[in-house]
Backbone as a chain_set.jsonl record, in Angstrom:
{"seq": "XXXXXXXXXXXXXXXXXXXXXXXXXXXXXXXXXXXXXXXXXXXXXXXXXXXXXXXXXXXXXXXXXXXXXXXXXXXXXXXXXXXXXXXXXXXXXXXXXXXXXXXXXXXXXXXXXXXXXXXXXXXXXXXXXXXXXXXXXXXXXXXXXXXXXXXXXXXXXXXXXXXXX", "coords": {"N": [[62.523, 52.593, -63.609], [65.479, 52.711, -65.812], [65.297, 53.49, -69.427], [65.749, 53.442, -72.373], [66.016, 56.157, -74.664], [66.989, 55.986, -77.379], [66.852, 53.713, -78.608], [64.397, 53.232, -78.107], [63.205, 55.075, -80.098], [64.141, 54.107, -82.421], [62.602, 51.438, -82.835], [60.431, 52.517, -83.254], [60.754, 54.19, -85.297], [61.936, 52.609, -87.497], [61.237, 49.971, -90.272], [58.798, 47.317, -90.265], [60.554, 45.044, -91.028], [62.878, 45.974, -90.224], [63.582, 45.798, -87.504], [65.705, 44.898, -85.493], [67.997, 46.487, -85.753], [69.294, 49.772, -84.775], [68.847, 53.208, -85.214], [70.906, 54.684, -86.61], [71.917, 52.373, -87.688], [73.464, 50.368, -86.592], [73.397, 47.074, -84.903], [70.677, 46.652, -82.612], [71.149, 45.717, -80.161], [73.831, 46.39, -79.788], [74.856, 48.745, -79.338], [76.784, 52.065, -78.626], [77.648, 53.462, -75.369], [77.382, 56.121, -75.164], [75.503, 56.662, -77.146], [73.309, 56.295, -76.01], [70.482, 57.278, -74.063], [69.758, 57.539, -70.716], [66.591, 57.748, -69.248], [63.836, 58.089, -66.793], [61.425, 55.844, -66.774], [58.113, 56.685, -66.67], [55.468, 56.133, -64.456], [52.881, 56.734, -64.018], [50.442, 57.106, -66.26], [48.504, 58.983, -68.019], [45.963, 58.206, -68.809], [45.521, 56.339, -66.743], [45.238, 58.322, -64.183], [43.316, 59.484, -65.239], [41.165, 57.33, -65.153], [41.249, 56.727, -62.571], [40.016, 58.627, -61.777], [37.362, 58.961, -62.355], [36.618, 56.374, -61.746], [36.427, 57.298, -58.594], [34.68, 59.524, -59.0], [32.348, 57.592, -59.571], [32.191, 56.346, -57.869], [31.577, 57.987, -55.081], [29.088, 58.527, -56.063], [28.113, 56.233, -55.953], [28.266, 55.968, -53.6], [26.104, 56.928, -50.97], [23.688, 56.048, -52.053], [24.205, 53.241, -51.509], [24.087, 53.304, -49.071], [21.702, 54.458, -47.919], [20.106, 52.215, -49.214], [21.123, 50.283, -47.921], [19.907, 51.006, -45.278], [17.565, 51.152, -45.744], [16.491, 48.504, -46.264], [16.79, 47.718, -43.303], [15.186, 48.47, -41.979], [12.872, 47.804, -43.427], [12.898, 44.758, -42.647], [12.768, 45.14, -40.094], [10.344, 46.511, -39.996], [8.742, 44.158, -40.888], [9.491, 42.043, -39.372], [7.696, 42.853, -37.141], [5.213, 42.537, -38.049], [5.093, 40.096, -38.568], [4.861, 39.64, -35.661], [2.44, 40.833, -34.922], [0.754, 39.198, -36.875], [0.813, 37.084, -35.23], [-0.237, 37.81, -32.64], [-3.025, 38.612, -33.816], [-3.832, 35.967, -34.737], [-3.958, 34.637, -31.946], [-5.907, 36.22, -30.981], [-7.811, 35.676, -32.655], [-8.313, 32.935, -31.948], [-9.222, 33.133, -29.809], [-11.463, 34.542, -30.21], [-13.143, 32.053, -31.223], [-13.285, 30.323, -29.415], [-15.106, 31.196, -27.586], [-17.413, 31.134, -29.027], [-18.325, 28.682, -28.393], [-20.62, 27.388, -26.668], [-20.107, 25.773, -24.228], [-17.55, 26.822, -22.932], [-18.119, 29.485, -22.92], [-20.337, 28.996, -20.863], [-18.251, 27.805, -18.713], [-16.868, 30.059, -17.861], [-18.395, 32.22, -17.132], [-18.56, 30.914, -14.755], [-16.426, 30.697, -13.42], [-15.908, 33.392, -13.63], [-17.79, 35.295, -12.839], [-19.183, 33.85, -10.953], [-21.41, 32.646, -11.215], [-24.146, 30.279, -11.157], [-25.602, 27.361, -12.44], [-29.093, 26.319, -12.687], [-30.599, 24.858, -10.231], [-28.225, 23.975, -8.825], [-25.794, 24.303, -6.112], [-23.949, 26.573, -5.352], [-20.923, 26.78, -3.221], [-19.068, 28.841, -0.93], [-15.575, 29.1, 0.093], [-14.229, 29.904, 3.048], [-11.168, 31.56, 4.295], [-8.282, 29.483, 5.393], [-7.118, 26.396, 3.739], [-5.885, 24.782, 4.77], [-5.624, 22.857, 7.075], [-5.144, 24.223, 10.59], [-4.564, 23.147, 13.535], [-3.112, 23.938, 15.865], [-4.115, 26.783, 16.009], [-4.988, 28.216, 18.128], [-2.86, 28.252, 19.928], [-0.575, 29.775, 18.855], [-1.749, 32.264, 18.68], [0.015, 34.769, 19.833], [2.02, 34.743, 18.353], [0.979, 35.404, 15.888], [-0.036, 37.958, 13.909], [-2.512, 39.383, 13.426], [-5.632, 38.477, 15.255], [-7.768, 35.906, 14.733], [-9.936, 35.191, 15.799], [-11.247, 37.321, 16.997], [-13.553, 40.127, 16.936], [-13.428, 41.955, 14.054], [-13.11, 45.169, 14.938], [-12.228, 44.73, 16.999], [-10.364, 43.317, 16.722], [-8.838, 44.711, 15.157], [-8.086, 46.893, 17.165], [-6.517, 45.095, 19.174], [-4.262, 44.488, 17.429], [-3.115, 47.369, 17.089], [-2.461, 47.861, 19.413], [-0.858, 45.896, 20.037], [1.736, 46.752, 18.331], [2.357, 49.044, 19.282], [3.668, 48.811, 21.354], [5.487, 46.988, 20.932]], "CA": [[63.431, 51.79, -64.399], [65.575, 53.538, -66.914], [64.548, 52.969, -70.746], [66.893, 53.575, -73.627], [65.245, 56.61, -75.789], [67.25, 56.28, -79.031], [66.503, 51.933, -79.068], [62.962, 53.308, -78.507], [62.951, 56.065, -81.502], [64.892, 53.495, -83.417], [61.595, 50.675, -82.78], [59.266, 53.167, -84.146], [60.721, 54.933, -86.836], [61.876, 51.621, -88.328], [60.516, 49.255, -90.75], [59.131, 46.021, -89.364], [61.531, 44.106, -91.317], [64.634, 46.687, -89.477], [63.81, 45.976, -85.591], [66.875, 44.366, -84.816], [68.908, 47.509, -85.794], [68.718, 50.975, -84.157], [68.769, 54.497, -86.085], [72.574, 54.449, -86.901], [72.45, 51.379, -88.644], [74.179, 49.196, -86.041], [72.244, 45.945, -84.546], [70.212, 47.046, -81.526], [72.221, 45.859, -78.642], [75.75, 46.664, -79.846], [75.125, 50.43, -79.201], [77.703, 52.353, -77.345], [76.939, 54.261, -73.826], [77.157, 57.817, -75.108], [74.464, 56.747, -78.064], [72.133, 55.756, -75.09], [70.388, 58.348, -72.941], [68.751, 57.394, -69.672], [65.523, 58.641, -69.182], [63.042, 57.536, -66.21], [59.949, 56.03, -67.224], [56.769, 57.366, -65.943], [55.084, 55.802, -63.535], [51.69, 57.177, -64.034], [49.896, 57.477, -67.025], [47.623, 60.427, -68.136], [44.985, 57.108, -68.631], [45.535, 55.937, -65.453], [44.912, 59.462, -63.918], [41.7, 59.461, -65.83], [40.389, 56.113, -64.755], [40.998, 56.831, -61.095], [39.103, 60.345, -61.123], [36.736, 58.738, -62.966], [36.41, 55.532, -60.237], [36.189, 58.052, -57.522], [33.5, 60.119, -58.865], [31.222, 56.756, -59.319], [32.136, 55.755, -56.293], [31.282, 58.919, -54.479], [27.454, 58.561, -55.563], [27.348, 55.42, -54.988], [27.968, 55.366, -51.552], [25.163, 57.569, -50.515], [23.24, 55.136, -52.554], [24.055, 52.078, -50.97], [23.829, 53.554, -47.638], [20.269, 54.669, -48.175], [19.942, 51.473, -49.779], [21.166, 49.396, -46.641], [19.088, 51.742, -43.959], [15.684, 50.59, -46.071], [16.496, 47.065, -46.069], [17.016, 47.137, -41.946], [13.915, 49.41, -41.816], [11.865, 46.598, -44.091], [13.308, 43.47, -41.94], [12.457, 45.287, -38.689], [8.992, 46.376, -40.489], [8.565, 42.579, -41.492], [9.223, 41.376, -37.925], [6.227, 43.675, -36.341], [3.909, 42.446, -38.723], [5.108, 38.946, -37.616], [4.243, 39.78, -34.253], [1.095, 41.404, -35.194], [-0.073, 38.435, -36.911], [0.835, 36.201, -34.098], [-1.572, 38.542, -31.839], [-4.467, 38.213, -34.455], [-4.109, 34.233, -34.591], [-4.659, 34.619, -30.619], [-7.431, 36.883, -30.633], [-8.914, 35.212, -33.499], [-8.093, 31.424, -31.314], [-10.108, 33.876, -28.814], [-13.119, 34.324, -30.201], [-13.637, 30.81, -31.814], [-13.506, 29.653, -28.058], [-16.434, 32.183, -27.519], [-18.425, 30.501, -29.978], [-18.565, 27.695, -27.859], [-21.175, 27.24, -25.216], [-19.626, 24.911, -22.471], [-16.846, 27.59, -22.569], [-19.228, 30.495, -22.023], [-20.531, 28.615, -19.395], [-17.163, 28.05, -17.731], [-16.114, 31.882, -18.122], [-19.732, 32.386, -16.246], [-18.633, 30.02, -13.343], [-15.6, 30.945, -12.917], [-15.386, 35.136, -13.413], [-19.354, 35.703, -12.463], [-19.771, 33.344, -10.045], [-22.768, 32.097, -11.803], [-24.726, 28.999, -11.459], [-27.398, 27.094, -13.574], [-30.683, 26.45, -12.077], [-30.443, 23.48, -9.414], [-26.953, 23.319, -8.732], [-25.756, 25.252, -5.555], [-22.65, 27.286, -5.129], [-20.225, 27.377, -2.107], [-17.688, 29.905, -0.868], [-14.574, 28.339, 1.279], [-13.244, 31.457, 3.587], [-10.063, 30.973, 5.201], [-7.341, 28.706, 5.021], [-7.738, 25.149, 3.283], [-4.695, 24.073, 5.531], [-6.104, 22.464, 8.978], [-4.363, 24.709, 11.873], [-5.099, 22.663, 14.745], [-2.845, 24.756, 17.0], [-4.103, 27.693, 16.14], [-5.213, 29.125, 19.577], [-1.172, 28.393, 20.743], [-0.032, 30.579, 18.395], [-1.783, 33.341, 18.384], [0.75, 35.639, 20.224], [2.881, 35.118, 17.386], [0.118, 36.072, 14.54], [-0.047, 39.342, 13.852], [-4.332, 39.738, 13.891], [-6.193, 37.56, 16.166], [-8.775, 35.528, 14.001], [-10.783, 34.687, 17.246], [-11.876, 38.341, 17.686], [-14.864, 40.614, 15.986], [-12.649, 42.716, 13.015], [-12.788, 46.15, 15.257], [-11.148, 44.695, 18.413], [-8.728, 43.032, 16.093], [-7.542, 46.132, 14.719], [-7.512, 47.929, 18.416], [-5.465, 44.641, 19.327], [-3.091, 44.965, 16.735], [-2.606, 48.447, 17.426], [-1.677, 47.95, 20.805], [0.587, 44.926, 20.249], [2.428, 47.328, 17.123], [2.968, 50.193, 20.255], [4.332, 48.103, 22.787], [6.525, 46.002, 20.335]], "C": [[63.886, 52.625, -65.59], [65.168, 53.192, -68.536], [65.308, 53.814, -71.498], [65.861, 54.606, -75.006], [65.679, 56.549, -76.775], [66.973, 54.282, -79.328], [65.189, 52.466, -79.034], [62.43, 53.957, -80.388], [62.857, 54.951, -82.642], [63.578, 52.373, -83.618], [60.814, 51.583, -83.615], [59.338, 53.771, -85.143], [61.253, 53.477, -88.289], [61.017, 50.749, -88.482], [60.251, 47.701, -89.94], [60.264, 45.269, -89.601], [63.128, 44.325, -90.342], [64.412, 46.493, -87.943], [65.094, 45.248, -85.148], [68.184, 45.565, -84.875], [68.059, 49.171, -84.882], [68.602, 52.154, -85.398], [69.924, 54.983, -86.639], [72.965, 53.336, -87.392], [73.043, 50.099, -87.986], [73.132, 48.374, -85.419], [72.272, 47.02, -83.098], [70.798, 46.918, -80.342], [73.27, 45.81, -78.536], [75.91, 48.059, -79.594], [75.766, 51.144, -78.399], [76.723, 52.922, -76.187], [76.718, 55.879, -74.559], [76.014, 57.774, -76.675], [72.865, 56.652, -77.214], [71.918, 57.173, -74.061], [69.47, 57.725, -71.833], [67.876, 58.014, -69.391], [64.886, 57.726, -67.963], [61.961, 56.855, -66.851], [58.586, 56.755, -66.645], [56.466, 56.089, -65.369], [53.298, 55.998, -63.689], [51.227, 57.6, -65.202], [48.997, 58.437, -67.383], [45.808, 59.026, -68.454], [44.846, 56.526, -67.33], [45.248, 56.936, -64.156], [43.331, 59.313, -64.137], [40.861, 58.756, -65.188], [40.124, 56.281, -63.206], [40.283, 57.715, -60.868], [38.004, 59.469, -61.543], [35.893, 57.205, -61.947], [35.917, 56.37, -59.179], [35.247, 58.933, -57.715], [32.378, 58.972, -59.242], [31.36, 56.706, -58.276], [31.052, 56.696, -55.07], [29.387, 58.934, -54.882], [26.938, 57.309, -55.518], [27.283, 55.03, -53.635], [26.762, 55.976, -50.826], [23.672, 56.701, -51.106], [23.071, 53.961, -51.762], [23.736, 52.288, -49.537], [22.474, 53.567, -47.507], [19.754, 53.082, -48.183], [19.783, 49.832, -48.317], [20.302, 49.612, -45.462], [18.044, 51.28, -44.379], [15.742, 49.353, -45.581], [16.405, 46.463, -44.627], [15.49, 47.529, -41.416], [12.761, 47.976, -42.537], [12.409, 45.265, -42.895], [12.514, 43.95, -40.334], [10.784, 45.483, -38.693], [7.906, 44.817, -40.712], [8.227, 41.771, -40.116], [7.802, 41.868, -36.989], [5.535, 42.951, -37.033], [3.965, 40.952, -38.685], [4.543, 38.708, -36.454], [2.624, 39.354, -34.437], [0.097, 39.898, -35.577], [-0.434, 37.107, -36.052], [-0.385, 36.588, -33.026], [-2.927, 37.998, -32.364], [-4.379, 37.116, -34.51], [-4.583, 34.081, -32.703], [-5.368, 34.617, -30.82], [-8.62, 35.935, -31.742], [-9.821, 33.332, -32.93], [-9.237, 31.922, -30.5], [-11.26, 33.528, -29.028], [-13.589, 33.083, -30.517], [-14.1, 29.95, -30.546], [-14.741, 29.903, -27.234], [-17.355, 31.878, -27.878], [-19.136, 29.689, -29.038], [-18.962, 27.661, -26.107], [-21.01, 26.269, -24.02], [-18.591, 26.416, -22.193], [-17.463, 28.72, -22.129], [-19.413, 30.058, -20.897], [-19.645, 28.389, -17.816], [-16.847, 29.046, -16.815], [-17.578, 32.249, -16.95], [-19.301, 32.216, -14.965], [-17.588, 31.025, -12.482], [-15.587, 33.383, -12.704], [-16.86, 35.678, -12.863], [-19.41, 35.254, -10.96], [-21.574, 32.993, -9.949], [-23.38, 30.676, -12.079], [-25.792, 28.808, -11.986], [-27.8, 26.634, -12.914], [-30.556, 25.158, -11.486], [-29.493, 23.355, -8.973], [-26.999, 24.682, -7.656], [-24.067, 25.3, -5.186], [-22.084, 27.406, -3.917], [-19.265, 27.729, -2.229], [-16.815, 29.086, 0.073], [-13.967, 29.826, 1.665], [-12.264, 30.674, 4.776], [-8.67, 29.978, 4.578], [-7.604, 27.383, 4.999], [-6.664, 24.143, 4.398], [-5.377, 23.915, 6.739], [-4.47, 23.222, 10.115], [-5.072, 24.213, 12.722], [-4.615, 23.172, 15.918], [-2.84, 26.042, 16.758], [-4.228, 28.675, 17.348], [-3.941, 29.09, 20.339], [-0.666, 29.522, 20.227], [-0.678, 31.865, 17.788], [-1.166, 35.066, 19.0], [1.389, 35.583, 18.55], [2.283, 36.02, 15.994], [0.005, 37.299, 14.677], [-1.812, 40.271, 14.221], [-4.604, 38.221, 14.063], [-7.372, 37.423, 14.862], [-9.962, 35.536, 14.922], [-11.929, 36.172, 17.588], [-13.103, 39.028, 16.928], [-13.554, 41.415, 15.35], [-12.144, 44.371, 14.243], [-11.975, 45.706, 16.497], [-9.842, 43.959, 17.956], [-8.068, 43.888, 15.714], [-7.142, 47.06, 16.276], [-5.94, 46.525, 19.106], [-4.363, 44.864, 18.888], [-2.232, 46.301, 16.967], [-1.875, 48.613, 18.617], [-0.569, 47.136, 20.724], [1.879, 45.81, 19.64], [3.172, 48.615, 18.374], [3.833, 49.37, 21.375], [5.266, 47.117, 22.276], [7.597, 47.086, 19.96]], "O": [[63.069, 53.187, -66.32], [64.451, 52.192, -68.51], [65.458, 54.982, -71.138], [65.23, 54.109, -75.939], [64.927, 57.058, -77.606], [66.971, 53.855, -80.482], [64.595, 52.189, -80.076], [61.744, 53.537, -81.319], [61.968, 54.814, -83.483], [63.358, 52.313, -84.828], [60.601, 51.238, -84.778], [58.401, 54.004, -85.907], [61.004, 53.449, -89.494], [60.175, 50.436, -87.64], [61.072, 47.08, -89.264], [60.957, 44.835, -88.681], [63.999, 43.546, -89.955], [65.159, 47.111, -87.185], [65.152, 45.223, -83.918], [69.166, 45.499, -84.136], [66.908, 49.476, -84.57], [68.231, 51.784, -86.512], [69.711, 55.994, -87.308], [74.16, 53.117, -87.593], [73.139, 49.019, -88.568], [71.998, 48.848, -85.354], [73.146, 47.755, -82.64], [70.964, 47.848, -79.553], [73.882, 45.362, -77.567], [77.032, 48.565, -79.627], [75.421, 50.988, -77.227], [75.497, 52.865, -76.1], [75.758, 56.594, -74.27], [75.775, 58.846, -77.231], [71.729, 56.859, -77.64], [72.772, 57.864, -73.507], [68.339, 57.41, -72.202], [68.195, 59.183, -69.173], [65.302, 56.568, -67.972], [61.493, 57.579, -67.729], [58.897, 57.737, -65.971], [57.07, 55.065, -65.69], [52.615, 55.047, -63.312], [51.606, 58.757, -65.388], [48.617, 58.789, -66.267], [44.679, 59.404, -68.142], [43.692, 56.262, -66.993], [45.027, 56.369, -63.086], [42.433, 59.083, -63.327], [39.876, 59.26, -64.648], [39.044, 56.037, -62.669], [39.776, 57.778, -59.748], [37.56, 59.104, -60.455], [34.713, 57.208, -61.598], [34.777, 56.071, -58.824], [34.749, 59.34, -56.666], [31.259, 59.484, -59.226], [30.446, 57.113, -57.559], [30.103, 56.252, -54.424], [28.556, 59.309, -54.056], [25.778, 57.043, -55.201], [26.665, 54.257, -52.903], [26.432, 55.276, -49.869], [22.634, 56.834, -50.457], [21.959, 53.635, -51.344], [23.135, 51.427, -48.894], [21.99, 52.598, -46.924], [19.051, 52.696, -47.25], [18.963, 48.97, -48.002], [19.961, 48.689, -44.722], [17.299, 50.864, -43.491], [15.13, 49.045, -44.558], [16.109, 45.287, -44.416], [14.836, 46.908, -40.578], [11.96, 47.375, -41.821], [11.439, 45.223, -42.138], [11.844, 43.189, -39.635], [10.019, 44.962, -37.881], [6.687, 44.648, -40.666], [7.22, 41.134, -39.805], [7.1, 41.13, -36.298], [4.841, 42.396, -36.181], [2.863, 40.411, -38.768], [3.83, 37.736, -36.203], [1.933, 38.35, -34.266], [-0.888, 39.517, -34.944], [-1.421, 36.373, -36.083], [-1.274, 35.813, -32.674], [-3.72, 37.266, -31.773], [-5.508, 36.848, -34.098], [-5.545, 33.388, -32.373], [-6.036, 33.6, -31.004], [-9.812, 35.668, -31.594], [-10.894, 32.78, -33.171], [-10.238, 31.208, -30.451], [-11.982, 32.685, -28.496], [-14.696, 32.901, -30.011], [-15.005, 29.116, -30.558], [-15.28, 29.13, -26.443], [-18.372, 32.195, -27.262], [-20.335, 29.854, -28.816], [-18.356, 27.774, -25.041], [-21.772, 26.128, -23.064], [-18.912, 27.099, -21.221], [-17.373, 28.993, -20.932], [-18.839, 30.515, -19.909], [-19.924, 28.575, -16.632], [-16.636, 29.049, -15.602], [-17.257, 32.562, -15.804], [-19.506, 33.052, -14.085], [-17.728, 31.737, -11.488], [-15.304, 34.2, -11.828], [-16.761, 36.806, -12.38], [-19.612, 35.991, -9.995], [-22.473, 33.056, -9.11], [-23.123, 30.034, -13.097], [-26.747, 29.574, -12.111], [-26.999, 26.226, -12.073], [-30.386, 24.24, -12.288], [-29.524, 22.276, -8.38], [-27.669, 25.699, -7.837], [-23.272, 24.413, -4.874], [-22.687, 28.239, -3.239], [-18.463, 27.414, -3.108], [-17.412, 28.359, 0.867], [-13.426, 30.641, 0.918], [-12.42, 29.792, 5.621], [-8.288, 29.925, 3.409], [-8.225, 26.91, 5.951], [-6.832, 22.951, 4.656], [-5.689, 24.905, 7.401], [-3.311, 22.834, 10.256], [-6.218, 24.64, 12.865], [-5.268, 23.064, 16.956], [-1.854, 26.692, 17.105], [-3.625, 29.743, 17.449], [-3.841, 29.803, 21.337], [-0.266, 30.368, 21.027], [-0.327, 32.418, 16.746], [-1.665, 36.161, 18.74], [1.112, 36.448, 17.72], [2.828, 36.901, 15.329], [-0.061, 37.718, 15.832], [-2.121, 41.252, 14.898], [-4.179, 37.219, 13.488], [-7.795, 38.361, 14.188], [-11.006, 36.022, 14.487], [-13.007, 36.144, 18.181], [-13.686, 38.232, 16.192], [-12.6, 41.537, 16.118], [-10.947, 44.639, 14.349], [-11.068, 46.428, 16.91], [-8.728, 43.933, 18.48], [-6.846, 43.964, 15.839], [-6.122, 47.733, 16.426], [-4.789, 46.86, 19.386], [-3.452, 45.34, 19.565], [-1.003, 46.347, 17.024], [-0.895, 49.335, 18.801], [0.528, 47.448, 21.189], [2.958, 45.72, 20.226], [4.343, 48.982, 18.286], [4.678, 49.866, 22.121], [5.856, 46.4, 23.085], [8.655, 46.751, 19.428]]}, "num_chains": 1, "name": "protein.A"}
């Protein structure tokens, strides 16, 4: 935008009381064209220069800053979650042993993974299938090992059916 340097001069070298006149005595906006010089204004200040270098070198350490700054914080959250875990584990193990304490449960853990009985009481094994096959002897072409036989002539059976199939 252009800007009028002799109305400027004329602002600053006069008294407050004189701002309505220029430097020639005549009122301020009666001044001819060839008393007026066009000048550009600036655009950019030597303050405004400043401030931006001056922005851009904070800036510049803090970004290495905040970066750092953000990588801990994902590093602590992901740290935070493990040790969530973790204590989820130890409330198990700890549910664990308290169960341990307790002698019917021993005794269970006995029955069941030992195969251990207390004194009077007697233990049976079930071998086989709990399902009643009543036509089993029809279908034993289709079965793969004959139940019917002693273990070694079941495997020579098998072998033979496996060559000839």
């Amino acid at each position: 935008m252009p800007v009028d340097i002799t109305a400027r001069r004329a602002r600053r070298a006069a008294p407050q009381k004189d701002l309505d006149r220029d430097s020639t005595g005549r009122p301020a906006g009666k001044t001819t064209a060839s008393a007026r010089t066009m000048v550009p204004e600036r655009t950019l200040s030597g303050r405004l220069i400043v401030m931006t270098l001056v922005a851009l070198v904070v800036v510049s350490f803090l970004v290495p800053t905040v970066r750092t700054y953000i990588q801990q914080r994902g590093e602590i959250a992901e740290l935070e979650a493990g040790i969530a875990e973790q204590q989820e584990r130890q409330d198990e193990l700890e549910s664990e042993v308290t169960r341990w304490d307790d002698p019917e449960y021993v005794r269970q853990q006995a029955r069941e993974r030992v195969n251990l009985v207390m004194p009077g009481e007697r233990q049976y094994h079930v071998i086989g299938d709990l399902g009643g096959d009543d036509d089993a002897p029809e279908n034993q072409e289709d079965s793969e090992v004959r139940t019917d036989l002693p273990w070694a002539d079941a495997l020579w059976d098998s072998l033979v059916r496996s060559a000839v199939d």
